[in-house]
N, C-alpha and C positions, 0 to 999 in steps of 0.2 A: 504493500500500500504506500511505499514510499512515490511520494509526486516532487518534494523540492527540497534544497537545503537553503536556509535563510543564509544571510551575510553571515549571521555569528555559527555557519554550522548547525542548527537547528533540524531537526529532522520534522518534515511537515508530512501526514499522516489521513488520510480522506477517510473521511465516518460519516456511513450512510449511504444512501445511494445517491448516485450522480446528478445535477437539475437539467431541465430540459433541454441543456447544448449537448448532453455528454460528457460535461464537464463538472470536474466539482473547485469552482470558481469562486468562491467563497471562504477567503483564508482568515483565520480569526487566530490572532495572537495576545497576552495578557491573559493575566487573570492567574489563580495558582494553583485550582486541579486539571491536573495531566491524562484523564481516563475518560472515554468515549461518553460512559453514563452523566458523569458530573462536570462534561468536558469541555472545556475551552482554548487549552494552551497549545497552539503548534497543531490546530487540527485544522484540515479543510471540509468546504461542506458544500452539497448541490445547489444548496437556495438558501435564500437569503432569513428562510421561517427556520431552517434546522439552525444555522448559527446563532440567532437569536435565541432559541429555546438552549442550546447551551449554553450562553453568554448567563439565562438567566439562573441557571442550575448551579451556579456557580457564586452563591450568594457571598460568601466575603470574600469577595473582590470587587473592587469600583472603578479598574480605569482598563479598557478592551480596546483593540483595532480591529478593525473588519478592512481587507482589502481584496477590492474585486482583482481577479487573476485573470479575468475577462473580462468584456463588455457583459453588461447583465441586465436584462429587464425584470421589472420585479411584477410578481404577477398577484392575482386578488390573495392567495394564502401570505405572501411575504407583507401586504399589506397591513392584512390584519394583525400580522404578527409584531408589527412597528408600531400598530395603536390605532384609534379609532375616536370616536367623537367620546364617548365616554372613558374621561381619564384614567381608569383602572382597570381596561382593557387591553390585548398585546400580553405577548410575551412575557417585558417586564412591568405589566401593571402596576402588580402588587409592591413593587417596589419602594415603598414609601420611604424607607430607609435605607443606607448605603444604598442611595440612587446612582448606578456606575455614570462614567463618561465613557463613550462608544466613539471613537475616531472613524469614520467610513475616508478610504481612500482609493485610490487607484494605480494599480501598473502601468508603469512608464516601458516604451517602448523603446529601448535605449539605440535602435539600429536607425531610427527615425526621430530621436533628437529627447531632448528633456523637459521640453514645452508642453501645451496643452495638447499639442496636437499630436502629441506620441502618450496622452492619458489614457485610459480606458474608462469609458461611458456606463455611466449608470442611469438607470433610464424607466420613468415611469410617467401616462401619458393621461389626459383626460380624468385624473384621477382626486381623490382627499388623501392625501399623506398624513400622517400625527405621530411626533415622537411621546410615545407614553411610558415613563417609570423611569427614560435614562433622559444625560442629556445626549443632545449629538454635535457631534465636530466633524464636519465634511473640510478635506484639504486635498489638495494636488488629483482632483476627479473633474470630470465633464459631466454636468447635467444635462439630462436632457427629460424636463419635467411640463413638455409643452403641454399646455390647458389645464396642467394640476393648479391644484390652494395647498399651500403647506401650515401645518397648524405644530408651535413648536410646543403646546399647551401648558407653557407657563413652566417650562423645562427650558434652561442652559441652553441655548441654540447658537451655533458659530459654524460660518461659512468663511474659509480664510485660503484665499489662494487657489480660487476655483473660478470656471468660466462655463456659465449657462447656453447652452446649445440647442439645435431644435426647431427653437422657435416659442413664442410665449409664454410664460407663467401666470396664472391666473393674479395668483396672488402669496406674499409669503405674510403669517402672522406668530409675533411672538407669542400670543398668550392661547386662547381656548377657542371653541367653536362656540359650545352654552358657558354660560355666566360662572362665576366664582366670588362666591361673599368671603369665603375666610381669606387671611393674608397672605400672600405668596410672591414673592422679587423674584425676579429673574432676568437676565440677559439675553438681547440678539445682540451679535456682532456679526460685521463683514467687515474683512479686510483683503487686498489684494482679490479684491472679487472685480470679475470683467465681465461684461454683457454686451451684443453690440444691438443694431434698430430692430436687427430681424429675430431677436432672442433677449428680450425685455422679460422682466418680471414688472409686468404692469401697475403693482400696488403690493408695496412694503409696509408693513404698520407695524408698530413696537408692542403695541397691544391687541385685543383678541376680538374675536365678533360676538363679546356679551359682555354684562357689567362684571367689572372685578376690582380686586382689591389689591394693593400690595404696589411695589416702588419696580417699574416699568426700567431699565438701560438698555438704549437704541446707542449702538456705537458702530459711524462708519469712517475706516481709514485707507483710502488711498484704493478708491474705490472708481471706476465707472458704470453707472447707473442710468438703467434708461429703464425709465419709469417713474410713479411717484411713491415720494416717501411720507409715512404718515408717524408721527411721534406717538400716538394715543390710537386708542380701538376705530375699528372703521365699521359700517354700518351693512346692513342684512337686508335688502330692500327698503323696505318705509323704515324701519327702524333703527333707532342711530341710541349708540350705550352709553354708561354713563363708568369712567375710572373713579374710585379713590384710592388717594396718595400720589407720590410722587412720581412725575413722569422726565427722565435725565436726557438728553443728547446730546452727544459727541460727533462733529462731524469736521474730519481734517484730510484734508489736500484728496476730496473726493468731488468727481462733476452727476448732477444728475441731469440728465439728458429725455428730451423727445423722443418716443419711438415711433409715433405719426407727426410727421413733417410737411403732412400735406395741410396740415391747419396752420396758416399764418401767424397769427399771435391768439395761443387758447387763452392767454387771461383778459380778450377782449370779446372770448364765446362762452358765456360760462355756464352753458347745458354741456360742454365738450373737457371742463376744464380738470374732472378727473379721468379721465379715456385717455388724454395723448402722450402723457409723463412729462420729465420736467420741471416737477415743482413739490417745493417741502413744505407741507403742512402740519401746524402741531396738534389740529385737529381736523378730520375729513367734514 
């Protein structure tokens, strides 16, 4: 069952059966038991639900990588498995305690250079994504999450040194899909995140599409953004929510940009003026 040796000599080990390429693409390193049942260390795995479910078996330990070994599409089981609109659903729901950090990253194709363009794609389409029980840290991977909302539900959310591909994102939210009255702080960041016109995340918010509670950090560094960024929750049709507490931003040597160019100046249309991106609002 041997498939790879890591840089340190590491013997990588596939448990389970293969996911739908034939491949078991899915390489998950940390954590500190070594055995298939309770297993995370040095093991690969078909889909993206088996690694999860071992990551969560693996209860004292808090900090895991997951790196795709291929391009990978994630399909409705690996979704569920990453979480759902009810926060103690997935995987690591039940997590409430030693909540790990999950790094998802990507294989670089080293024959074709150490850029984005030699990353490997991770890829889920028309969908609701939600990280529930862990936080997550996407770095050095290609998104391609066109027409998804991603819900980081009030979980540690950091995108650092990635570049969205495809084509549109619905929407990224730090906080929940339903409301939250007890107290809960959390962070999005993005740094070194690139996007271009034709691979916009349409509508970033710091906070969630219900009312909550708790001290909101929207922090972007050194960023290109096309889209709009919203500091505080954004709204659900007619309905627009209400935060308490503090809501922080940090925004340095980042542009955010138009991804529709065809409107003149939107802040002289303003049925258009959330649609075309390009503009920071502390409230939508």
């Amino acid at each position: 069952s041997l498939i790879a040796l890591t840089q340190d000599m590491t013997v990588v080990q596939r448990v389970g059966a293969a996911g739908t390429n034939g491949k078991w693409s899915v390489l998950v390193q940390g954590g500190t038991n070594q055995t298939p049942s309770a297993g995370t260390v040095r093991h690969a795995y078909g889909t993206l639900k088996s690694a999860l479910t071992a990551i969560n078996a693996d209860t004292t330990s808090n900090s895991f990588k997951i790196t795709f070994l291929d391009d990978y599409t994630a399909d409705q089981a690996d979704l569920w498995a990453m979480g759902s609109s009810s926060f103690t659903s997935g995987a690591l729901g039940d997590r409430t305690t030693n909540k790990p950090t999950i790094v998802f990253t990507g294989a670089a194709n080293y024959s074709t250079g150490t850029s984005y363009s030699s990353w490997t794609t991770f890829t889920s389409q028309n969908q609701r994504i939600y990280f529930n029980g862990f936080n997550a840290y996407f770095t050095h991977v290609n998104l391609d999450w066109r027409s998804s909302t991603v819900y980081g539900n009030q979980n540690n959310t950091t995108f650092d040194d990635v570049k969205f591909i495809g084509g549109a994102v619905t929407a990224i939210y730090g906080g929940r899909y339903y409301s939250n009255s007890t107290n809960v702080s959390y962070n999005l960041k993005f740094k070194d995140v690139e996007m271009t016109k034709d691979a916009p995340v349409k509508q970033i918010f710091g906070g969630g599409q219900g009312n909550s509670t708790g001290a909101i950090n929207l922090t972007m560094t050194n960023c290109t953004i096309y889209g709009n960024v919203y500091a505080s929750s954004g709204p659900d049709g007619n309905y627009t929510y209400t935060h308490t507490g503090n809501v922080n931003v940090t925004l340095q040597d980042t542009k955010i940009r138009r991804f529709d160019t065809t409107v003149v100046d939107p802040m002289l249309d303003p049925p258009v003026i959330h649609t075309v991106g390009g503009s920071f609002w502390g409230l939508y």
